[in-house]
C-alpha positions in Angstrom: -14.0 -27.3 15.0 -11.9 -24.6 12.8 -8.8 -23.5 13.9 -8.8 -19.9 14.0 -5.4 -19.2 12.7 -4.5 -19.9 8.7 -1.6 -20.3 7.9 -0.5 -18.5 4.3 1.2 -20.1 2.0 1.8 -18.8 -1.8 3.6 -20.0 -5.2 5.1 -16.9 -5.7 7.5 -17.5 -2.6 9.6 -20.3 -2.1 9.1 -23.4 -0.3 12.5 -23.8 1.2 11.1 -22.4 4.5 9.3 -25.1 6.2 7.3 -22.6 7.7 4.4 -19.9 6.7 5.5 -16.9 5.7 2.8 -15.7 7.5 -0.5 -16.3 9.4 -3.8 -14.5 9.5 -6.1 -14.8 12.7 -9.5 -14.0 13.2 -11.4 -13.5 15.8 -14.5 -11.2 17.4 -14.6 -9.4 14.2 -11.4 -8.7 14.0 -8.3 -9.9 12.1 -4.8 -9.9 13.0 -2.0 -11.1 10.2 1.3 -11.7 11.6 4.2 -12.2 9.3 7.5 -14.6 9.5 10.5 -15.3 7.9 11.3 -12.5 5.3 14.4 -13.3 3.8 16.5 -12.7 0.7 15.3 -15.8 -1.2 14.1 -15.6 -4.8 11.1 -18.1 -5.9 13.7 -20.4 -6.5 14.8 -20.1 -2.8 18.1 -19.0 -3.9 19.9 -16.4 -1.5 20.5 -13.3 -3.3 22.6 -10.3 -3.0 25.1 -12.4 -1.1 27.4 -9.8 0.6 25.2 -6.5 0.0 23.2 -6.4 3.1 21.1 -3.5 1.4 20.1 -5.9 -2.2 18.8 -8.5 0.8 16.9 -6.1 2.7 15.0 -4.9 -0.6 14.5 -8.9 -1.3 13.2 -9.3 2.1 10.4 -6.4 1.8 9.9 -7.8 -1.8 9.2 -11.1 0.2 6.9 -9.6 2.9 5.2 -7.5 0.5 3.7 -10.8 -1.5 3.2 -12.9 1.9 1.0 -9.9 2.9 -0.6 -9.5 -0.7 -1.3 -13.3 -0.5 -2.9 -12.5 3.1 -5.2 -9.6 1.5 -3.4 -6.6 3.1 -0.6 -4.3 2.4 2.7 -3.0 4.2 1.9 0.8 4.9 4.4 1.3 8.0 7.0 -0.2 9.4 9.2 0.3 12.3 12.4 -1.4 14.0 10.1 -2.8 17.3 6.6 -3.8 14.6 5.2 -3.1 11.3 1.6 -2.2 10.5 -0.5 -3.8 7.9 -4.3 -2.3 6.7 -6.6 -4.7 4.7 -6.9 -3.5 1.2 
């Protein structure tokens, strides 16, 4: 049997994580991606911007942005408490 969750994994993001950057699940039709770990790493998994909290915040939405491309959808709202993704 198939799990129903797949895990997403890209080139374009670094492996130093040891964990998906995110995961897509589907189920009665539906399909739910949930997304992990955006943090200020470059391909190389380098931390960047040390010290400017705003340079790691725009590496972190660079990060979520491909994780989500990479799971076929796209950021299009985001709040503090959740974020919002619609298949493209």
């Amino acid at each position: 049997m198939s799990s129903a969750v797949d895990l997403v994994r890209t080139s374009r993001l670094s492996d130093v994580a040891e964990y998906a950057y995110a995961s897509r699940v589907r189920a009665a039709g539906c399909e739910l991606i949930f997304a992990a770990g955006a943090c200020p790493l470059d391909a190389e998994g380098n931390t960047v911007a040390v010290g400017d909290y705003a340079g790691q915040a725009r590496q972190a939405m660079r990060n979520l942005r491909t994780a989500l491309a990479e799971a076929g959808a796209a950021l299009v709202r985001a709040n503090p408490r959740s974020g919002v993704s619609q298949r493209r």
